[in-house]
ChimeraX commands (.cxc) that place a marker at each C-alpha (Angstrom):
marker #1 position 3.49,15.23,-25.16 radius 0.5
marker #1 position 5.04,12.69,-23.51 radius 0.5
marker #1 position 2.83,10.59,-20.80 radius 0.5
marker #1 position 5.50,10.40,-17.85 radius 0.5
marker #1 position 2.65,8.44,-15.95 radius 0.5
marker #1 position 2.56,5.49,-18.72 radius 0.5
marker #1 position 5.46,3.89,-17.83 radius 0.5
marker #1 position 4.21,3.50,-13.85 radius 0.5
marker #1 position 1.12,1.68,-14.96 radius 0.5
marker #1 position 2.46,-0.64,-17.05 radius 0.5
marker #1 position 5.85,-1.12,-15.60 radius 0.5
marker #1 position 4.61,-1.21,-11.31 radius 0.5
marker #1 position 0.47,-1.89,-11.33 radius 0.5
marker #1 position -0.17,-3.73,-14.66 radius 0.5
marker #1 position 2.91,-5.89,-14.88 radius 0.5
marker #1 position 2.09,-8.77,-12.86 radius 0.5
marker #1 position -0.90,-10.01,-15.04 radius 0.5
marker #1 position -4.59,-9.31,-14.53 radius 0.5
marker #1 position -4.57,-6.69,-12.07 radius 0.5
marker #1 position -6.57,-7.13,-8.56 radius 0.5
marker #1 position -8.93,-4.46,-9.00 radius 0.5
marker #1 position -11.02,-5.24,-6.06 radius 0.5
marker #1 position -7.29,-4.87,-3.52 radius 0.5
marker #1 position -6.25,-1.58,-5.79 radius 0.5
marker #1 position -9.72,-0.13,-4.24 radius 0.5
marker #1 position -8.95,-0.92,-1.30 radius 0.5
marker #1 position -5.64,0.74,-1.57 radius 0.5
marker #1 position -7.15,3.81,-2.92 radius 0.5
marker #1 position -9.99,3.88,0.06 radius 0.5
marker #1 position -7.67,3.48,2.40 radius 0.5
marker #1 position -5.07,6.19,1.44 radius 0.5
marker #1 position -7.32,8.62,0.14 radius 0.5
marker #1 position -10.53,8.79,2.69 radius 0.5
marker #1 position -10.31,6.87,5.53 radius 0.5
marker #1 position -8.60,9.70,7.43 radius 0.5
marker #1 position -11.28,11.64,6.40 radius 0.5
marker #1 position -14.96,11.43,6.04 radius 0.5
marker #1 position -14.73,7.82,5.47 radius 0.5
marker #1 position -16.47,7.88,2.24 radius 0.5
marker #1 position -15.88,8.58,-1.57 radius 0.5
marker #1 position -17.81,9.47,-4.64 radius 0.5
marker #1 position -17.98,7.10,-7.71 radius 0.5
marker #1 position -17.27,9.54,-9.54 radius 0.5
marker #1 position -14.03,10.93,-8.16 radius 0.5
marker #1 position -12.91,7.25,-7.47 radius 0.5
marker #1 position -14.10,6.82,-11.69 radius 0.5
marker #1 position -12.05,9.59,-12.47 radius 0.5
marker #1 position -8.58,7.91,-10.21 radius 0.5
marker #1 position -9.45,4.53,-11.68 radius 0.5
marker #1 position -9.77,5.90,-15.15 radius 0.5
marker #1 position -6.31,7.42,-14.57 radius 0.5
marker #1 position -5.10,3.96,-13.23 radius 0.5
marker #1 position -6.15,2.44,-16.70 radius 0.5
marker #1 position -9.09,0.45,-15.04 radius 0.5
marker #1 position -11.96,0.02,-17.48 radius 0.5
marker #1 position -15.27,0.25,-16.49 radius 0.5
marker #1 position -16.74,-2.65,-16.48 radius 0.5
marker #1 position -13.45,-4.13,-14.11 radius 0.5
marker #1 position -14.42,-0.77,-11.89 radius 0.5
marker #1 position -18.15,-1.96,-11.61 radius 0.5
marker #1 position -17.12,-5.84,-11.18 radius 0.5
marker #1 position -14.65,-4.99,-8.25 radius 0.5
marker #1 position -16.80,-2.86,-6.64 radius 0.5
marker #1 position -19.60,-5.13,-6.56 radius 0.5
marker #1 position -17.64,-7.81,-5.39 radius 0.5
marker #1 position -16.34,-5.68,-2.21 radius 0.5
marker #1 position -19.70,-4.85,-1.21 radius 0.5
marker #1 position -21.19,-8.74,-1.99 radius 0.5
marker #1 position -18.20,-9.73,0.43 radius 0.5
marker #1 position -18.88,-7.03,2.93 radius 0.5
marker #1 position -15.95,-5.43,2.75 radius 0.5
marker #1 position -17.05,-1.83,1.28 radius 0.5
marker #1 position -20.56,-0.56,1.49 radius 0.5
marker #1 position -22.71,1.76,-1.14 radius 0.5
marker #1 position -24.63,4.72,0.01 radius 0.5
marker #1 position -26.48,7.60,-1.64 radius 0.5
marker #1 position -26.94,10.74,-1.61 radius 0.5
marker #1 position -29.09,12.18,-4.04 radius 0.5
marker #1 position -28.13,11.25,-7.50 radius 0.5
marker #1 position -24.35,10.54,-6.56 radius 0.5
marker #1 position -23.27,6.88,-4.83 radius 0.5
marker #1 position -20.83,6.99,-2.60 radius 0.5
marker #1 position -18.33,3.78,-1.38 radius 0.5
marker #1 position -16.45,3.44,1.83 radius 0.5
marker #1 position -15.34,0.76,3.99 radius 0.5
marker #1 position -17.90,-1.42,6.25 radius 0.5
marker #1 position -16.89,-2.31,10.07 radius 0.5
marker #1 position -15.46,-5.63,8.22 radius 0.5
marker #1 position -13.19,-3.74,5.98 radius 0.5
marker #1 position -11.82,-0.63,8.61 radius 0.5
marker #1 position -10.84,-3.96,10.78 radius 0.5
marker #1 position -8.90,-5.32,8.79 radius 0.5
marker #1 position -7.40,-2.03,6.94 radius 0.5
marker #1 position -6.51,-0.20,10.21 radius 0.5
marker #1 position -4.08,-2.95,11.20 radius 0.5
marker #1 position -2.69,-3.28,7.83 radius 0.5
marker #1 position -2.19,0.69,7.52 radius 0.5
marker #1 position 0.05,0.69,10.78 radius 0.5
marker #1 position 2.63,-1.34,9.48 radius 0.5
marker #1 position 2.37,0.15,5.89 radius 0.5
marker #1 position 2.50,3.56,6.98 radius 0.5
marker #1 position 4.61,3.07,10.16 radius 0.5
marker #1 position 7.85,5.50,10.70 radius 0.5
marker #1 position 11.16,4.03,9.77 radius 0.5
marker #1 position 12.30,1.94,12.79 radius 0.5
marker #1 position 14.37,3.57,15.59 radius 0.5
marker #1 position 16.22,0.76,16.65 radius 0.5
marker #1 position 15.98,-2.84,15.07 radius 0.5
marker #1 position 13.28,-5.12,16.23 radius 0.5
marker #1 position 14.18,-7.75,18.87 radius 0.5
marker #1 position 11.03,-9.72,19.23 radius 0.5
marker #1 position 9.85,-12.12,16.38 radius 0.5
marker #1 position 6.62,-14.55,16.32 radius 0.5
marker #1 position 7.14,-17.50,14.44 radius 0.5
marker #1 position 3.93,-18.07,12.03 radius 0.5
marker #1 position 3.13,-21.45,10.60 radius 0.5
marker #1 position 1.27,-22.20,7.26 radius 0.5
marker #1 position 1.29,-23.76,3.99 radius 0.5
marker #1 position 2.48,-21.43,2.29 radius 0.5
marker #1 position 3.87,-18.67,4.79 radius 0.5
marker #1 position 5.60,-15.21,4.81 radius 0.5
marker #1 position 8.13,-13.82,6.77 radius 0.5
marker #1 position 11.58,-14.58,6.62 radius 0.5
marker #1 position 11.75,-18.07,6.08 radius 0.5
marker #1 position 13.16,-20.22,9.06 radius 0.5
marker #1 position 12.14,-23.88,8.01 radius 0.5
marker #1 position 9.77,-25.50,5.65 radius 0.5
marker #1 position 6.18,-23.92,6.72 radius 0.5
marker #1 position 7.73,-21.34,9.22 radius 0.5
marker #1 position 8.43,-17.87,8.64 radius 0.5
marker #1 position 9.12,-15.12,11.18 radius 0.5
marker #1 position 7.40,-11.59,11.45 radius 0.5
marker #1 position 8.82,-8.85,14.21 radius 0.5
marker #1 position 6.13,-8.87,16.98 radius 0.5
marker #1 position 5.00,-5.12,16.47 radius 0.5
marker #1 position 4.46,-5.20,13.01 radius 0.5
marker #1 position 3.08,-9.07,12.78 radius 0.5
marker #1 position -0.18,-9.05,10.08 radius 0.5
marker #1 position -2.16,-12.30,10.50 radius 0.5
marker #1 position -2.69,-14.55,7.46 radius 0.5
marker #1 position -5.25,-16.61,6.69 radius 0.5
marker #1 position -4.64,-20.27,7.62 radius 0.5
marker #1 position -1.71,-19.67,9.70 radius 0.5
marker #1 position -0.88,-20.28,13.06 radius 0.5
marker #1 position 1.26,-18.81,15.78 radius 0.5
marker #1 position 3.89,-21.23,16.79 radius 0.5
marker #1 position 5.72,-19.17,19.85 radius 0.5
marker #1 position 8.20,-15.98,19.75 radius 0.5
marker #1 position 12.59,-16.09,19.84 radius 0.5
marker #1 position 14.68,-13.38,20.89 radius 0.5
marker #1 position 17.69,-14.41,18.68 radius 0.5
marker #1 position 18.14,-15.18,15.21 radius 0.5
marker #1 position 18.61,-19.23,14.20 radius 0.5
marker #1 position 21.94,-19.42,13.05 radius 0.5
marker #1 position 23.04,-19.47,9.63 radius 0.5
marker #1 position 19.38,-17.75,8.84 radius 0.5
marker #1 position 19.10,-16.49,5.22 radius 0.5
marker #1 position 16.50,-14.10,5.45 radius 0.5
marker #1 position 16.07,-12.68,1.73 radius 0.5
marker #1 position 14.70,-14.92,-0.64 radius 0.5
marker #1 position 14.17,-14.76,-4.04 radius 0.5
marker #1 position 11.16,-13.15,-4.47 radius 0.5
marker #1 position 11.82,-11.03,-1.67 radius 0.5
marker #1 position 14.64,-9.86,-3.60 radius 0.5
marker #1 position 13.34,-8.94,-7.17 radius 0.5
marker #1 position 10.37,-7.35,-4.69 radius 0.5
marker #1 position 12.83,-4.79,-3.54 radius 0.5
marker #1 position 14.64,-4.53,-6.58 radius 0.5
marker #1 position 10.69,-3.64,-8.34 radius 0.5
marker #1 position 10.65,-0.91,-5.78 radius 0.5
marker #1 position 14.28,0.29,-6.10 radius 0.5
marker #1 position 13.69,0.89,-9.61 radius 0.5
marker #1 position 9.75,2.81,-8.92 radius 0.5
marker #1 position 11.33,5.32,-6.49 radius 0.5
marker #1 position 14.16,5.71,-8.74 radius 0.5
marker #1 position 11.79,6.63,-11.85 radius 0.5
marker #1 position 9.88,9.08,-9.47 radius 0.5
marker #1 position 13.11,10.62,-8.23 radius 0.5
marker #1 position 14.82,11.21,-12.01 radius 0.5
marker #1 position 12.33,11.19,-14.24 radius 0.5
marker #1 position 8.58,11.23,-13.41 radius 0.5
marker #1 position 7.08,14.94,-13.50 radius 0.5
marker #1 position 3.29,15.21,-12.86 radius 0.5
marker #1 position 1.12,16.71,-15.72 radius 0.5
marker #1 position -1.63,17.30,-13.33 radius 0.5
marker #1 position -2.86,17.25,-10.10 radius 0.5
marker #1 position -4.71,13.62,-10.78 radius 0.5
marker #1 position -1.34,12.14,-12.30 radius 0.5
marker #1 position 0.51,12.99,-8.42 radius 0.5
marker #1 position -2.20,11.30,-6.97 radius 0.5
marker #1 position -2.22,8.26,-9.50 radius 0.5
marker #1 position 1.20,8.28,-9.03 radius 0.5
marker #1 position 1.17,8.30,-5.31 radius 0.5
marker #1 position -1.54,5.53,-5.77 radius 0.5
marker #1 position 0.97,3.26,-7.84 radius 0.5
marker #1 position 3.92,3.58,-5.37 radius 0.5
marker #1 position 1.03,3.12,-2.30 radius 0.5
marker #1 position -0.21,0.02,-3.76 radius 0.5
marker #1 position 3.07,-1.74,-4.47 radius 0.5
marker #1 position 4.39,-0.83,-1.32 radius 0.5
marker #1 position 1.11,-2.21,0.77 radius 0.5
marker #1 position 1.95,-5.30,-1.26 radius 0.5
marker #1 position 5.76,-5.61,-0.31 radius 0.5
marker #1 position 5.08,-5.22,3.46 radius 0.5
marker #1 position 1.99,-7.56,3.91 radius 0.5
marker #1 position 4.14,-10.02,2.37 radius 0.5
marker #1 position 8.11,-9.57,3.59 radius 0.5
marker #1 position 9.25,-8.06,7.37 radius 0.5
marker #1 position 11.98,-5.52,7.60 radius 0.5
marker #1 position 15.20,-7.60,7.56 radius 0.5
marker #1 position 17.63,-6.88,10.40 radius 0.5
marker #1 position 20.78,-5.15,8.88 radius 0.5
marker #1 position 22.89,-8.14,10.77 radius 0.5
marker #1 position 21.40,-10.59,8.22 radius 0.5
marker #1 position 21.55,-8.27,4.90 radius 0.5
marker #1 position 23.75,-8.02,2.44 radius 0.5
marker #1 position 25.79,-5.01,2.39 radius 0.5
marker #1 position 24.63,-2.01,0.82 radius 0.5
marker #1 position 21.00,-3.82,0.39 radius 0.5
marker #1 position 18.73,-1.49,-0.88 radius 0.5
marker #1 position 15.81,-2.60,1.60 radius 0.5
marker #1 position 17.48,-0.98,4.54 radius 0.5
marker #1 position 16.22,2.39,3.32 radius 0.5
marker #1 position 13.15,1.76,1.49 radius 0.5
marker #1 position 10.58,2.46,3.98 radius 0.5
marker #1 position 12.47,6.14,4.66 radius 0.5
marker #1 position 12.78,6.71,0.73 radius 0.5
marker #1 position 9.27,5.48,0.34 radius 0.5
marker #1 position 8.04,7.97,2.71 radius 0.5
marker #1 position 10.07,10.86,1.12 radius 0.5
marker #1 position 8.61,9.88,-2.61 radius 0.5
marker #1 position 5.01,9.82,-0.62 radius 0.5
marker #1 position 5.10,13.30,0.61 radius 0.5
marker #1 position 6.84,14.59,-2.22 radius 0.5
marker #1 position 3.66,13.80,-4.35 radius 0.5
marker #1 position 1.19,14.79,-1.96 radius 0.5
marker #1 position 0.92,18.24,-2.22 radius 0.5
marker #1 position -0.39,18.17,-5.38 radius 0.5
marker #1 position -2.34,14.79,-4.83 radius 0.5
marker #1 position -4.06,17.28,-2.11 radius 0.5
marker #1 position -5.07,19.09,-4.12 radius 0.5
marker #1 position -7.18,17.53,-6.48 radius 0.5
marker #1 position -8.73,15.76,-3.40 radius 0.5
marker #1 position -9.46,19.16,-1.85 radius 0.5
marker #1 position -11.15,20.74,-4.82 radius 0.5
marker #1 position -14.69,19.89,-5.92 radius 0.5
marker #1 position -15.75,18.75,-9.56 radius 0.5
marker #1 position -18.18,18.15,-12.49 radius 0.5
marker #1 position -20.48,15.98,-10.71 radius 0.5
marker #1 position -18.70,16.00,-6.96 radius 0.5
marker #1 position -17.92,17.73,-4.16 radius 0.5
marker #1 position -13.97,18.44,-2.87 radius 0.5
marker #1 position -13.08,16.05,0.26 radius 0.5
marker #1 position -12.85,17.32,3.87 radius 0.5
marker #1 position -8.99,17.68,5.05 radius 0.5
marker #1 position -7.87,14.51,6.58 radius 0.5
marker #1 position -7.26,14.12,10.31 radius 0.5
marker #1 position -3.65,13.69,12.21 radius 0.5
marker #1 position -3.06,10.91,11.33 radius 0.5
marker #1 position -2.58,11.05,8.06 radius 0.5
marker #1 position 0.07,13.85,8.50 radius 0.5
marker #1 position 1.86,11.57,10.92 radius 0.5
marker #1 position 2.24,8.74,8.01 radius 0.5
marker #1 position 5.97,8.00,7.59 radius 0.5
marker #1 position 7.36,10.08,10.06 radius 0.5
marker #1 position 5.87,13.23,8.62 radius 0.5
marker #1 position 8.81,13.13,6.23 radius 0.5
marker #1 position 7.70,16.13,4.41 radius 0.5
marker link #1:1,2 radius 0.2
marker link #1:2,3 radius 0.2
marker link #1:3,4 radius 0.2
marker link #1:4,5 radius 0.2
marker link #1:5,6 radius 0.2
marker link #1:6,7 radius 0.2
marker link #1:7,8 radius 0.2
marker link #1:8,9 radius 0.2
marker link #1:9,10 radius 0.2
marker link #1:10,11 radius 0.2
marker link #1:11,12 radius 0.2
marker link #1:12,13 radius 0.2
marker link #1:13,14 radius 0.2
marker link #1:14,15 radius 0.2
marker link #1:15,16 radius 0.2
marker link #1:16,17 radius 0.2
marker link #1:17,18 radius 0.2
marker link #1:18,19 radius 0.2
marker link #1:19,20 radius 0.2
marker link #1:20,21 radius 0.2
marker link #1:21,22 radius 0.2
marker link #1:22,23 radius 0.2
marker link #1:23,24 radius 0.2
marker link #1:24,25 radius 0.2
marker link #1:25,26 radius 0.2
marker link #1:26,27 radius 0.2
marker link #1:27,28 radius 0.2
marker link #1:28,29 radius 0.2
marker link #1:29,30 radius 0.2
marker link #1:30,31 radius 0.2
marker link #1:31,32 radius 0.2
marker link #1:32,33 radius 0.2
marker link #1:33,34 radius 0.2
marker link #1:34,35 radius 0.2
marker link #1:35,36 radius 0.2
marker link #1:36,37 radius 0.2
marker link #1:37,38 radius 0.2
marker link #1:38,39 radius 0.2
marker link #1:39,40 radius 0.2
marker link #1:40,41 radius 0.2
marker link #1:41,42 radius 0.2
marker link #1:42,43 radius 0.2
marker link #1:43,44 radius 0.2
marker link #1:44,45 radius 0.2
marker link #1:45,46 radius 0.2
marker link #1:46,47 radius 0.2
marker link #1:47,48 radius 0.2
marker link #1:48,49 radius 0.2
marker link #1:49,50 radius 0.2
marker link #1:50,51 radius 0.2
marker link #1:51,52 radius 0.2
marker link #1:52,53 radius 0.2
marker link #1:53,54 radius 0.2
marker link #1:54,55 radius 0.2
marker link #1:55,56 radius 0.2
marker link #1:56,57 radius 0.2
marker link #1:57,58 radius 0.2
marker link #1:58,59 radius 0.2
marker link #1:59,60 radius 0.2
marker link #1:60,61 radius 0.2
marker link #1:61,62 radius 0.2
marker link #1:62,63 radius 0.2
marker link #1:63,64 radius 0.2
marker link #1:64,65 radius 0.2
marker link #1:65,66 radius 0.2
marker link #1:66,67 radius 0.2
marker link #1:67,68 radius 0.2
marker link #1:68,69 radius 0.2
marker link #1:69,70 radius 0.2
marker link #1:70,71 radius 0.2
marker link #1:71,72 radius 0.2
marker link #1:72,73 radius 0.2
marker link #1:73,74 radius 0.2
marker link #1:74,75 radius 0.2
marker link #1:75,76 radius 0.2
marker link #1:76,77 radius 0.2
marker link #1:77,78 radius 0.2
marker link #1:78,79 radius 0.2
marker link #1:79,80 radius 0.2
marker link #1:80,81 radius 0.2
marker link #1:81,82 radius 0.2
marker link #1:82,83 radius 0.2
marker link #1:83,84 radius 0.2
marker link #1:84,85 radius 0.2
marker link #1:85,86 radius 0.2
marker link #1:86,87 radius 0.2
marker link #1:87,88 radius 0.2
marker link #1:88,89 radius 0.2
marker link #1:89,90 radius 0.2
marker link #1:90,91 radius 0.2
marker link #1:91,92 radius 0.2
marker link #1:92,93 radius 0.2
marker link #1:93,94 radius 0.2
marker link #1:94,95 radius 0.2
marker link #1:95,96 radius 0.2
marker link #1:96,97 radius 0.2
marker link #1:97,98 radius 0.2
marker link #1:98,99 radius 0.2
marker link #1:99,100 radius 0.2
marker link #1:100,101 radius 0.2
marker link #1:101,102 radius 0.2
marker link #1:102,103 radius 0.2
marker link #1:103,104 radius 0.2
marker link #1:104,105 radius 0.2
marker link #1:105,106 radius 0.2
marker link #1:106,107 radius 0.2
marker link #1:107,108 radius 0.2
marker link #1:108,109 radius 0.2
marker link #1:109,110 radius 0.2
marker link #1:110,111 radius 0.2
marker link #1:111,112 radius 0.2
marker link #1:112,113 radius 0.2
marker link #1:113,114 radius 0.2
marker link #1:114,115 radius 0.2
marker link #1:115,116 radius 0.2
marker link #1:116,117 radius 0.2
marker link #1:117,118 radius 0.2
marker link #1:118,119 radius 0.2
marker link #1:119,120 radius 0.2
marker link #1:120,121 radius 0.2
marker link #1:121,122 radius 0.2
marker link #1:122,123 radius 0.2
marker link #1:123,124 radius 0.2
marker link #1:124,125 radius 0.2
marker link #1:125,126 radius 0.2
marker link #1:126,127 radius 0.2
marker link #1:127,128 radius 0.2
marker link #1:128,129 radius 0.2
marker link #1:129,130 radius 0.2
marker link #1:130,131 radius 0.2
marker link #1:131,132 radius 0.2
marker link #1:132,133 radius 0.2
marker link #1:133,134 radius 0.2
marker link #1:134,135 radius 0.2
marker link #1:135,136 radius 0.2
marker link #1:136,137 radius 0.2
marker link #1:137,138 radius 0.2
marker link #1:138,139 radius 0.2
marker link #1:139,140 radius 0.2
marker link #1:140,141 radius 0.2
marker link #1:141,142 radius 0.2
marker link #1:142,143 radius 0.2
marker link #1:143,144 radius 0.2
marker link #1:144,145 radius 0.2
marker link #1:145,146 radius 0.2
marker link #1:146,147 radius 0.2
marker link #1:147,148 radius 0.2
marker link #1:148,149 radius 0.2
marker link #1:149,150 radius 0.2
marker link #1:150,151 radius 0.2
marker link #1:151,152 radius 0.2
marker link #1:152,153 radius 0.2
marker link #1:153,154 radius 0.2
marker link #1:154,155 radius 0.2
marker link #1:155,156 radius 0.2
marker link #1:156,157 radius 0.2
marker link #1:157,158 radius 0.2
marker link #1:158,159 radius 0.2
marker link #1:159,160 radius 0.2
marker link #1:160,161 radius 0.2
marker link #1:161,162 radius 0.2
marker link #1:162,163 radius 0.2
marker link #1:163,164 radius 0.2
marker link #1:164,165 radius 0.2
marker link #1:165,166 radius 0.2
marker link #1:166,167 radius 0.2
marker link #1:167,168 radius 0.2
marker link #1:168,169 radius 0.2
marker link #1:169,170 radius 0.2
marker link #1:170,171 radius 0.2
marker link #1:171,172 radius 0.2
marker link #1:172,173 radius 0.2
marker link #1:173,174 radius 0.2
marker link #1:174,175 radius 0.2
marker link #1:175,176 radius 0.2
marker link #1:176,177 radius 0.2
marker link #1:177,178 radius 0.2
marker link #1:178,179 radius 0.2
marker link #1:179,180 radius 0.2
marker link #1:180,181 radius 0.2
marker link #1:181,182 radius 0.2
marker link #1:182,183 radius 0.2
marker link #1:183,184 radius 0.2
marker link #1:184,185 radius 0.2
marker link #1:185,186 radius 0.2
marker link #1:186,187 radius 0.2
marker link #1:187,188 radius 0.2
marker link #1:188,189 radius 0.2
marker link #1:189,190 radius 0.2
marker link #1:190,191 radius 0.2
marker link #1:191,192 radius 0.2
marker link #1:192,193 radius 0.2
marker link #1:193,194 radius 0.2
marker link #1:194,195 radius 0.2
marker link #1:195,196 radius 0.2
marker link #1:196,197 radius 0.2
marker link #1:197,198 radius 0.2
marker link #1:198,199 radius 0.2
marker link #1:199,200 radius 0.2
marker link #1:200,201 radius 0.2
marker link #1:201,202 radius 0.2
marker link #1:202,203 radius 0.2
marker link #1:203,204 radius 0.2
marker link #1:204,205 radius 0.2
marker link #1:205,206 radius 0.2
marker link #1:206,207 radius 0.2
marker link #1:207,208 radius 0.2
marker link #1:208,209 radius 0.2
marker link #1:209,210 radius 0.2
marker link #1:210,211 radius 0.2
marker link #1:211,212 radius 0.2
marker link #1:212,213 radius 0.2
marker link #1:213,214 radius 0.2
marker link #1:214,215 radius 0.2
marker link #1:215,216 radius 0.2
marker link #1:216,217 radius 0.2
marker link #1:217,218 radius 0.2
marker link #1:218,219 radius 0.2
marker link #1:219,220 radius 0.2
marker link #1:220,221 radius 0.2
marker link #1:221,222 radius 0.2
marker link #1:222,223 radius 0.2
marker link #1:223,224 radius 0.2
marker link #1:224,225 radius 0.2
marker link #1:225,226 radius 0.2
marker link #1:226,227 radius 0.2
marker link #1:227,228 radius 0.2
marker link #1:228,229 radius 0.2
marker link #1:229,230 radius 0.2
marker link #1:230,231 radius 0.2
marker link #1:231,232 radius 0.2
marker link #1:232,233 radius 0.2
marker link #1:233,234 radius 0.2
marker link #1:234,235 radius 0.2
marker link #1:235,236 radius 0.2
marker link #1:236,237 radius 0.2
marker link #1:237,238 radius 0.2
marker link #1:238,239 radius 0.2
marker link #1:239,240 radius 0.2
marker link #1:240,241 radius 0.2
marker link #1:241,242 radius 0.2
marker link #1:242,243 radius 0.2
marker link #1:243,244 radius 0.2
marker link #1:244,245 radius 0.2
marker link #1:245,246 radius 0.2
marker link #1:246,247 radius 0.2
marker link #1:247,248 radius 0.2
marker link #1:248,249 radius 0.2
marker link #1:249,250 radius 0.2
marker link #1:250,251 radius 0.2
marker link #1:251,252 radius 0.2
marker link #1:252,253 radius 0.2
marker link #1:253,254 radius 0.2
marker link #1:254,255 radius 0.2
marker link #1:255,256 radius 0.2
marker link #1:256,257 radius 0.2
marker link #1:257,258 radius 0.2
marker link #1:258,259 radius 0.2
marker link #1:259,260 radius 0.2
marker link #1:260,261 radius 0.2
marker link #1:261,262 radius 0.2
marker link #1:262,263 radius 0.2
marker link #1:263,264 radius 0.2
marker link #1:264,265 radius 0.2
marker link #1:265,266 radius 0.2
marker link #1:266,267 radius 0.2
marker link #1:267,268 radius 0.2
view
């Protein structure tokens, strides 16, 4: 049989080189828990990592290094550990997880900071200046706030390179899930759903929603936060419930809050 979730891992998690275990964790903690009881087994997060084509000793490495930075903490309970984000870590997640899970824009944003650094993100404006909408602005590290425009510079060119083989990457993940991805379990929906999370967490924290006055026409990146949010719910069901349902070795997860139904829109 033929392993539909294969070509996800190596195509949209393991493509890029070594893979950032440590940030995939967070990813997973984030979308899987924190709207819930805020903590996970090893086990169960084994058994998604596994999936994920993380070996064991990366698993143990990453882990370690969350909690030795104080972003994650370990608790027990009995024999079985559990993992879940510190003060530290739900600070700097719960900011992040607004604009990654954020409803597709009503109208188009009209407020921008401009955010200096080195090295910055945004859509690029000048050497060392890049510009972020004001509502959905994520602070980097080293980078400073320079002021806030109403109006676009002229002659702006607001997709870059990268930027551009970014949402090309994604074009070509949600069009895999759409045509030809089928899960062979209730763990491949949520690996899935874990893939297309990740990526996407990576995409926003790193390029603002372009205005459609300075994209090209017909540019895919218009839509991608709605068709993300459709390909999210349309694997959740069954990423539910393997979540919901207990285990060799751990117990099922409590049902998330509101919030987690109001990701997206609530495009289901």
């Amino acid at each position: 049989m033929t392993d539909l979730l294969q070509p996800l891992l190596d195509d949209y998690l393991h493509d890029q080189g070594r893979l950032r275990v440590w940030s995939l964790i967070v990813t997973i903690l984030g979308d899987t828990v924190e709207n819930r009881q805020k903590t996970i087994s090893t086990t169960r997060l084994g058994l998604v990592l596994d999936r994920l084509g993380v070996g064991q000793a990366a698993q143990k490495t990453a882990l370690s290094r969350l909690v030795k930075d104080g972003w994650a903490e370990r608790s027990k309970e009995g024999r079985n550990t559990f993992y879940g984000f510190t003060e530290k870590g739900r600070e700097a997640f719960v900011p992040a997880s607004r604009l990654v899970y954020a409803p597709p824009r009503d109208e188009e944003p009209v407020h921008w900071l401009m955010a200096v650094s080195d090295a910055p993100r945004g859509l690029p404006v000048a050497p060392g200046v890049g510009l972020w909408p004001v509502d959905f602005a994520p602070v980097e590290k080293g980078a400073s706030v320079a002021g806030w425009i109403e109006s676009m510079p002229a002659g702006l060119q607001a997709i870059s390179p990268d930027h551009q083989s970014e949402t090309d990457q994604l074009t070509a993940l949600l069009r895999y899930l759409n045509v030809t991805f089928s899960p062979d379990s209730d763990l491949d929906a949520l690996a899935a759903r874990m893939v297309l999370i990740h990526r996407w967490r990576r995409y926003v924290l790193r390029y603002p929603e372009v205005p459609q006055k300075l994209a090209p026409e017909g540019w895919a990146g218009l839509k991608l936060r709605e068709n993300i949010g459709r390909a999210y719910w349309s694997l959740t069901g069954a990423a539910e419930e393997w979540l919901q349902a207990p285990g060799d070795g751990f117990r099922a997860l409590a049902m998330p809050d509101r919030g987690y139904w109001e990701r997206f829109g609530s495009q289901k």
